[in-house]
N, C-alpha and C positions, 0 to 999 in steps of 0.2 A: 679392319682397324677400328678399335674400340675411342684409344685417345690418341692425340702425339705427344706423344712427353721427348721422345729422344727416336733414330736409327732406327731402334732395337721394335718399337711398335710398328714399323713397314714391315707389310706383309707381302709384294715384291718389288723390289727395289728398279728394275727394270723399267716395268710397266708404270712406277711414280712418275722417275723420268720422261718418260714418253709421252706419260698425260699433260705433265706440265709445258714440254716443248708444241704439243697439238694445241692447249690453250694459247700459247704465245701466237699462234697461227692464226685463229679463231677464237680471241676473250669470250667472244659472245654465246659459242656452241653450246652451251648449257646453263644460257639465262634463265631459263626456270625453272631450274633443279630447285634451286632455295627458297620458290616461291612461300609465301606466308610461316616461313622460316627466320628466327633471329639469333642473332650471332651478339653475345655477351660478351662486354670487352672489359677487362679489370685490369687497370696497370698501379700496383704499386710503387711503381716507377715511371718518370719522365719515358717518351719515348717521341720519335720521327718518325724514320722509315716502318716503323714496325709497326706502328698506330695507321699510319697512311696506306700504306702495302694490305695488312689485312684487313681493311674498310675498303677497300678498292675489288680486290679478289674477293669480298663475300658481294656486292654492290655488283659484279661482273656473272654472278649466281643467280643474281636475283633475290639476295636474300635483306634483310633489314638488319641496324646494327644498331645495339644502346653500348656506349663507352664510358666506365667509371674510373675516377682518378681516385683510385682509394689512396694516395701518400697526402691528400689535402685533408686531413684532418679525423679520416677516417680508421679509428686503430680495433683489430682484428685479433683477439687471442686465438693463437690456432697449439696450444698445448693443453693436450686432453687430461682432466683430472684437474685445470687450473684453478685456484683459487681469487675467481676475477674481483680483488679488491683493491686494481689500480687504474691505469688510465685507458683499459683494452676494454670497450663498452659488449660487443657483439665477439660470441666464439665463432668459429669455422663452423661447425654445426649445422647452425642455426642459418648461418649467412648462406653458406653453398648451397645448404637443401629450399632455402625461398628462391633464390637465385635461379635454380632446376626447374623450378616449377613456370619461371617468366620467360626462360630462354630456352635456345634447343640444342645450344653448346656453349660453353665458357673457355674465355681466351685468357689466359693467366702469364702476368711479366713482374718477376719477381728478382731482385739483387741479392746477393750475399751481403753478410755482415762483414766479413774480411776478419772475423776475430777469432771466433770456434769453427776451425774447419771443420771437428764432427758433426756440429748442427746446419754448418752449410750443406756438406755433402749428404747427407740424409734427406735434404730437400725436404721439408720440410711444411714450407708452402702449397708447393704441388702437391704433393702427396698428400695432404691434407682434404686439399681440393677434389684430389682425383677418390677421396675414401667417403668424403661427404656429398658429392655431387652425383646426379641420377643422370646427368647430361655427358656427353663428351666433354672431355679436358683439351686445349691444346696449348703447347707450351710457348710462349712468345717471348720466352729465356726465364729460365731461371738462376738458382746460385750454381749450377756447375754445367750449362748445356743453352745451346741456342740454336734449337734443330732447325727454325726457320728460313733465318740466315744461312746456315750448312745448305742446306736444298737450294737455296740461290748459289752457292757458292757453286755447287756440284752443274746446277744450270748453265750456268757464266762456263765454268771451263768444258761441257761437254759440248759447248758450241763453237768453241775454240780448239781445241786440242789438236793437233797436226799427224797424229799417231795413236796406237794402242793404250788404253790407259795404262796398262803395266810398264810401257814405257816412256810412258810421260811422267817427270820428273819434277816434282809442286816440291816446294820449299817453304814452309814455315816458319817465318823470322822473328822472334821478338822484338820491339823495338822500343828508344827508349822512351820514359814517361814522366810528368811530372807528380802526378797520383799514382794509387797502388789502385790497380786496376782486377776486376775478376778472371777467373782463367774460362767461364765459359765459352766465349767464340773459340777460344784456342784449342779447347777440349771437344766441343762440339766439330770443329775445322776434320781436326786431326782422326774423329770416328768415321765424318762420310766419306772423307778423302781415303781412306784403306777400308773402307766397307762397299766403294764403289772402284777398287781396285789399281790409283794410284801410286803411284812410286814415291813416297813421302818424306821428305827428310825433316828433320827438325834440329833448329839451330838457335841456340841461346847463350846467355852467359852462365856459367859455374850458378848450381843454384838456384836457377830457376825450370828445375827439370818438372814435368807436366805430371797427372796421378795416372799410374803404369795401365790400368783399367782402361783409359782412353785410347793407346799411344801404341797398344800391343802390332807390330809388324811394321813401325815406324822406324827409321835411320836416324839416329839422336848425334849432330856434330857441334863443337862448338867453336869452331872455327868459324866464322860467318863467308867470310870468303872462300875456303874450300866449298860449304854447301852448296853457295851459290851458282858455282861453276857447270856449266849446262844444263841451268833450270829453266825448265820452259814456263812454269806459272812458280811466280815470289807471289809469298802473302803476308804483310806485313802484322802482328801489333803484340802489341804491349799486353803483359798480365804480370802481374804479381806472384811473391813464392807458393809455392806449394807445402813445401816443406816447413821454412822458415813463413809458416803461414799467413799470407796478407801481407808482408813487408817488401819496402821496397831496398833491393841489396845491391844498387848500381842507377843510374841511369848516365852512364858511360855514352855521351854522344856519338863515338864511333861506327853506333849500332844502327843510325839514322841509316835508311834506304836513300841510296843518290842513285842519282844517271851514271856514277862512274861503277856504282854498283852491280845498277843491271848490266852492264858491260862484259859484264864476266858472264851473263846469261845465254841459253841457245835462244838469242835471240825472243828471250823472254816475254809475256805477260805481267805485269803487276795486279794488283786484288787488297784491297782493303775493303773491312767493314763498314768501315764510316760507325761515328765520326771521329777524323783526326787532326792534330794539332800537327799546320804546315813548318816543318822547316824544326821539326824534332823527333816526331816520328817518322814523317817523312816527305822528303824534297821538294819543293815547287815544279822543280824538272820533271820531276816523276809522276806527281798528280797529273800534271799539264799535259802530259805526255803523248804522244800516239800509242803507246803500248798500255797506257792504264785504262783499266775495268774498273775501274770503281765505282764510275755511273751506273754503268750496264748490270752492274751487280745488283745496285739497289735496285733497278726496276726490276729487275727479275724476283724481287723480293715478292711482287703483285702474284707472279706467275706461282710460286712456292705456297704461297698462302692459298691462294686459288685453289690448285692441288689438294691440296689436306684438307681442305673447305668442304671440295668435290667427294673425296674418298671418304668422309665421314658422313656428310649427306644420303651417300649410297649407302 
């Protein structure tokens, strides 16, 4: 594995898994793979678990971490051929290839605009990253994918699941919001859940259907409560249109996740990303709950990071 940008850079999907459930066992068994190794962190975005998680799993390596807040003030022209005579001091260029030279991988967490979905989905950031950098990329979300997370996600449920993944039955619920939210977790969600051989549904309102590239062998219902009926893992959240790009075309409260919701589940799991807004996207009952992961998710965020830390080291 050269970078992680998305699924598609594992080279076996198996054995990721595996690695990561044997760290969860032993964080320690490979403290000094990373020895006199550092791990470059660039968020152009706020982050939590994702800042925390992989400082933790490079720290559990052995390795050493410098973290840059490039949205404080720092602006980056990353279009080639620009004519930098505004307020974008440093091209990508420039920035990645010094950058290559002090670290021994770069960790990249990049937003969409919400306004040109061709220049979101082109990624644009990333890939910028990954054409200027001599180092490994790994992606710590970008505008369409948050394979991070996905690998937690995929963790949390393979520790749980009660049966074959083919017949385990994950339901992906939109839910509702009061901003116009990205579609990466959802998009990212929806490639390792049928790449790691899930039974998938996907359940939204009119409108908000996901980009077909992600979704391909996934059950698209919009009924929320048919879906929901003998799901063993709900996963809640909110994104924005696809289509009707970036816009918000409902937030119809009916779509909040309740206890009476899971009700209709086989005795269900819940799953959220974090973070979410209690008592719209979804219940106090249901956070609080015996059956929510939510926690469990986010640590496993350490174990995910860990992983792809590990498998790039090597």
């Amino acid at each position: 594995m050269k970078n992680f940008i998305s699924l598609l850079d594992v080279d076996n999907r198996v054995e990721l898994l595996q690695t990561a459930l044997d760290y969860k066992k032993n964080i320690w068994k490979d403290e000094s793979l990373g020895h006199h190794k550092t791990l470059g962190m660039v968020f152009f975005n706020p982050s939590l678990r994702t800042r925390l998680s992989t400082q933790q799993g490079a720290y559990q390596l052995g390795m050493k971490v410098i973290s840059m807040n490039a949205d404080q003030g720092w602006k980056i022209e990353f279009e080639d051929g620009a004519i930098m005579n505004a307020d974008r001091a440093e091209h990508v260029k420039e920035a990645a290839s010094v950058m290559s030279q002090m670290v021994n991988m770069l960790a990249i967490r990049s937003f969409p605009g919400l306004v040109d979905r061709d220049k979101d989905y082109n990624e644009e950031v990333m890939n910028q990253f990954v054409k200027y950098a001599t180092v490994p990329i790994i992606n710590l979300e970008s505008s369409t994918l948050h394979p991070c997370q996905s690998f937690a996600d995929i963790i949390t449920m393979e520790e749980h699941r009660k049966q074959d993944r083919k017949k385990t039955k994950v339901v992906l619920t939109w839910a509702p919001h009061i901003r116009a939210l990205p579609q990466a977790v959802s998009n990212s969600f929806a490639q390792w859940a049928l790449g790691y051989d899930y039974d998938l549904v996907i359940t939204h309102p009119e409108g908000y259907d996901l980009a077909g590239q992600f979704i391909q062998g996934a059950k698209i219902e919009y009924n929320q409560d048919k879906a929901l009926e003998g799901a063993d893992f709900v996963y809640a959240k909110n994104w924005s249109a696809y289509y009707d790009y970036g816009k918000i075309l409902t937030q119809d409260p009916s779509w909040m996740i309740t206890d009476k919701k899971m009700q209709l589940t086989n005795q269900g799991y819940f799953m959220h990303c974090l973070p979410t807004r209690r008592n719209l996207e979804i219940a106090d009952d249901v956070l609080d709950s015996h059956y929510s992961l939510v926690l469990k998710q986010a640590k496993n965020r350490i174990f995910s990071a860990q992983t792809v830390l590990s498998e790039l080291l090597k």
